[in-house]
N, C-alpha and C positions, 0 to 999 in steps of 0.2 A: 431686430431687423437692420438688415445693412443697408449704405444709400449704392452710390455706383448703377447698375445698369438695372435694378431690381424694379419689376415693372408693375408698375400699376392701373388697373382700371378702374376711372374713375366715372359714376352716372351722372347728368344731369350738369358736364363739364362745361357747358356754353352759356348757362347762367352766371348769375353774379360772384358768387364762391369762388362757383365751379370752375371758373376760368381764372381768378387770381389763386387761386390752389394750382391748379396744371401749372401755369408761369413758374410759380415758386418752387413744385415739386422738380419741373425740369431743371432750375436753376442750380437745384442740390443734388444734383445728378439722376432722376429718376430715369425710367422713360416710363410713356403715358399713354395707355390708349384710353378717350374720350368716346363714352357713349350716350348721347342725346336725340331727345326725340326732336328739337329745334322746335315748342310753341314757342309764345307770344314773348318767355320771357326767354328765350335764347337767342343769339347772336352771336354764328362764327365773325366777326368782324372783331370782336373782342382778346380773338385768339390770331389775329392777324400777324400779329411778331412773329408763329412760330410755322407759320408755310414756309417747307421746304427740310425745316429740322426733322432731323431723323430719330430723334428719341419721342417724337410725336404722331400718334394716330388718330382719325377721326371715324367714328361708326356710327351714322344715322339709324338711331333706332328706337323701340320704346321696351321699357323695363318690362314690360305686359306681357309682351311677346317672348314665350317659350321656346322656339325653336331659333329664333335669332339670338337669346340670349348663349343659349348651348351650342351655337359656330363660334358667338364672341370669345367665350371661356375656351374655346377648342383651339381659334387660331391665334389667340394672344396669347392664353397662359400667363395669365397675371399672376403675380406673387401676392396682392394683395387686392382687395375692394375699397376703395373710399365712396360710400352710398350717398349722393346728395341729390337726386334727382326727386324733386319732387313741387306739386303744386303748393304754393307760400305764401299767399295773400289772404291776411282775413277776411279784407271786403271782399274779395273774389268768392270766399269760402260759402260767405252769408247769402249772395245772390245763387252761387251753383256748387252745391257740395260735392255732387256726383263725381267731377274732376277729381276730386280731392278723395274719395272715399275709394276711387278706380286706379290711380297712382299713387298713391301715400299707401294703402292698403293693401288693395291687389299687388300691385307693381313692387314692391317691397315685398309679399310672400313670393312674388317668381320667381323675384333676383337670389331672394334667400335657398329657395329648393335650388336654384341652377347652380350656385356659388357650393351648393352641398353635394350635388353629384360629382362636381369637379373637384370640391377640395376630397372626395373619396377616389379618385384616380390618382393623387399625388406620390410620388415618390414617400418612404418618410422623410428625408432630411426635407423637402421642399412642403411637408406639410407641416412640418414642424415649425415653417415660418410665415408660412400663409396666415393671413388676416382679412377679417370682413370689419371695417370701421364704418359703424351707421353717423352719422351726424343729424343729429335733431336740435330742438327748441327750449328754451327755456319756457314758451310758451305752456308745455303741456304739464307743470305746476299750480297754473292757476293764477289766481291774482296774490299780491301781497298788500297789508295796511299800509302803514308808515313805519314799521320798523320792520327788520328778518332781513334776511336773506335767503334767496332760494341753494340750496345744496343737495350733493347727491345723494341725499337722504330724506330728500322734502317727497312728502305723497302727492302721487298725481290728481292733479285736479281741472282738467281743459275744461271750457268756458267756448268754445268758439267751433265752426265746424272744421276749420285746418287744425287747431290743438288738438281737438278729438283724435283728428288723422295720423298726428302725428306721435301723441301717445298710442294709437293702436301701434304702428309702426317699430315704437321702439320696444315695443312688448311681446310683439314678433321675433324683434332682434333678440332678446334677450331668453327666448321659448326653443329659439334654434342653437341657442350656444348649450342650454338647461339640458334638454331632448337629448340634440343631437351631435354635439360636442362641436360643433362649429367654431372657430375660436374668434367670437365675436367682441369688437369695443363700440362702446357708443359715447357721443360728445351731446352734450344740450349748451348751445351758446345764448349769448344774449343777443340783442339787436346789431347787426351789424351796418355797415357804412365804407364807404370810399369807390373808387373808379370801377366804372360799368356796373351800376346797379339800374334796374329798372326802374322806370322813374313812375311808377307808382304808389315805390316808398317815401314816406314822409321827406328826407332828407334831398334826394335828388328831385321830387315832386316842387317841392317848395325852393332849391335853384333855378331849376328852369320857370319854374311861373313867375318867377320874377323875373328873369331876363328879358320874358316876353309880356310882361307890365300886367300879367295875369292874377287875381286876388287871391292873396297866399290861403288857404283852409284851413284852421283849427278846431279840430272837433271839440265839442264841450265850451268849456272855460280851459281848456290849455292845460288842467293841474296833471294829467295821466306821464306818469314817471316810466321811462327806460333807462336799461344799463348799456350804453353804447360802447361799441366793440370794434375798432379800427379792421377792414377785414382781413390785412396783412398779417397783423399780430394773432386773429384768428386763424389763418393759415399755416404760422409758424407751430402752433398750439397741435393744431390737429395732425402734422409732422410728430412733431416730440410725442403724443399718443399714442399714434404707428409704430414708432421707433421703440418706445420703452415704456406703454401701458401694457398694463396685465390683462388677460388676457379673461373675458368675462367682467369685468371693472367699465365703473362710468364716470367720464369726468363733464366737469362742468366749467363753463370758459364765460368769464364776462372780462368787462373793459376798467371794472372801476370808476366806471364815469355816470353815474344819475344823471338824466336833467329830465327837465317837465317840457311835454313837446312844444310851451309856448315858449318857454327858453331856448329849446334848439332854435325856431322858426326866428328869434330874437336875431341869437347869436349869427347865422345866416344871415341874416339883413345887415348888420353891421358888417360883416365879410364884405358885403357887396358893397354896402357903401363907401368902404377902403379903395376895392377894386375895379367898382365902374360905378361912378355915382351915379345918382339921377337927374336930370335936370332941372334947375331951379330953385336947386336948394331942395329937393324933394328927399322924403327916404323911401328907403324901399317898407320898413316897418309900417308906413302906410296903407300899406295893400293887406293887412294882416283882416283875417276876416273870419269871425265865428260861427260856427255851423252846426249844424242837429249831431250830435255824439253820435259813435257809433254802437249799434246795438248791442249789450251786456259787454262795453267796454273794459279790459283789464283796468284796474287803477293804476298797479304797479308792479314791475318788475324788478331785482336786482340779486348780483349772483354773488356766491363764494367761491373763488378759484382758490380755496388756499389748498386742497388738495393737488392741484396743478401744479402748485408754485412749491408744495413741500417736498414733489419729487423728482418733481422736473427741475427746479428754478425756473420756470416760465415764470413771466408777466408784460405785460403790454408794455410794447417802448412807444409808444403815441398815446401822449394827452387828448382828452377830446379837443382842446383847441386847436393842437397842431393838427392832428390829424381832419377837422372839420376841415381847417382853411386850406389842406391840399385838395382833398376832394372837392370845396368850389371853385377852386381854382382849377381841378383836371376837366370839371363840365364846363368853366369857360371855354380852355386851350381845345376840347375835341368836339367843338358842335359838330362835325359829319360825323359821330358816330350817334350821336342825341338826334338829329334829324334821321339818318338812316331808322333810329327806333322809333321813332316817332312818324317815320312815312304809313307805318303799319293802322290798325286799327282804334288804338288806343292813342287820346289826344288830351290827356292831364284831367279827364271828366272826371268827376265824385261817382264812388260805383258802392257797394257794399251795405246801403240802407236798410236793405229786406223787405222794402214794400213796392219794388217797382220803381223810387223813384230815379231819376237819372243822375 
């Protein structure tokens, strides 16, 4: 697939990816039509750079909806689908699955039939280059001990009511490329990070709670390991997969970076103690505060991109440290975009217990 004016629609653009994906895609010439249902975790203000650009569209809508999907495919004519629309939060998962089981599932079998009527209207030169890319989780493997790595040959194993979802999802993916020659790729990443992530993930959760002198949460004892994933470098990954994955093939994209969440929450606080100390000689490591795990918590996560890397040459050009200390430092520089998200409903609570509690 070629870059230049070759257009893509992307779901689910307004969220955390989704939106430094679009940036990047436009940057390398795409154009992009953006279809989002705008919840809790989207914000056009994310995409604010590109009002006015002309290789950029926005489509308020939801993956669910069949007949809005078949005007989107009719009047854009995308060359390609980048799938990322979908509900992502485990605690969210544990208190209400339903979301998850109605968009990661349903919402993914629409997109997939409507993506299938259209790519049977194509030309063949233009079907011959159409692509549907699912992007899913490392989560939907399961846990790992203390050794392995997950690859794209590890058997599914979710543990949680979003990993469920999102192994049904990519099984979907993979039933419509089998069936009905769809020409499907799917990506499972690890944990990602950096500018405009909802900050009810661990990493933006625990900058702002400390800004605002708020006690940082660590589930458990802190030992549960992620592979952290700069989410630029996962952006460029999931280009090079469009561009020159096979077509039916799944790649697998981590960061090369372990830590244990008490280590990230660590290394954050020493960010900030560089960057805006405390008063008094205080640290921010002070606020650090243990809390009931959460339920059938993963232990561990971490991936093998070395198929990525053997054919692509991908690999992450951000360390975790470089890449931690831009991202607290992008949540200092744009608090109107962290209060714009935070005017809404959601104010840094503990959510995902499964007993009710708050």
């Amino acid at each position: 697939m070629k870059n230049g004016r070759t257009k893509l629609l992307v779901t689910g653009g307004a969220g955390f990816i989704g939106s430094n994906l679009i940036k990047y895609a436009i940057e390398k010439g795409y154009g992009v039509a953006n279809l989002d249902k705008l919840t809790y975790a989207g914000n056009l203000s994310s995409l604010q750079s590109l009002a006015g650009d002309s290789s950029y569209t926005f489509v308020k809508g939801d993956i669910c909806d069949r007949a809005l999907l078949k005007s989107v495919f009719d009047s854009q004519e995308p060359d390609a689908v980048l799938h990322l629309a979908a509900e992502s939060h485990v605690d969210r998962s544990i208190d209400g699955p339903a979301d998850f089981i109605n968009t990661n599932i349903v919402g993914t079998f629409t997109l997939l039939e409507a993506a299938r009527r259209y790519f049977g209207t194509l030309e063949p030169e233009r079907a011959s280059r159409f692509r549907f890319l699912h992007v899913s989780t490392d989560e939907v493997f399961g846990s790992l001990g203390d050794e392995g790595r997950f690859s794209e040959k590890t058997p599914y194993s979710p543990r949680s009511p979003y990993s469920a979802t999102k192994a049904a999802s990519d099984h979907l993916a993979r039933a419509w490329s089998h069936t009905y020659g769809l020409p499907v790729l799917i990506t499972n990443c690890s944990n990602n990070y950096g500018p405009y992530q909802f900050p009810e993930k661990l990493i933006p959760h625990v900058i702002l709670s400390a800004l605002a002198e708020k006690p940082l949460p660590v589930y458990g004892d802190g030992s549960n390991v992620r592979d952290w994933l700069y989410v630029r470098d996962h952006c460029r990954a999931i280009i090079g997969v469009l561009e020159r994955g096979g077509v039916g093939e799944t790649y697998v994209i981590g960061g090369d970076s372990e830590r244990s969440n008490l280590q990230v929450v660590q290394n954050i606080c020493g960010i900030l103690d560089e960057m805006t100390p405390r008063p008094e000689d205080r640290h921010y490591g002070e606020l650090i505060t243990f809390v009931k795990d959460r339920p059938g918590h993963d232990h561990r996560y971490a991936m093998d991109a070395g198929k990525l890397k053997a054919e692509f040459g991908w690999a992450p050009l951000h360390t975790f440290e470089e890449g931690l200390r831009e991202t607290v430092k992008w949540y200092m520089d744009n608090k109107g975009w962290t209060n714009d998200v935070l005017s809404g409903d959601y104010r840094l609570s503990r959510i995902g217990l499964g007993d009710g509690t708050p």
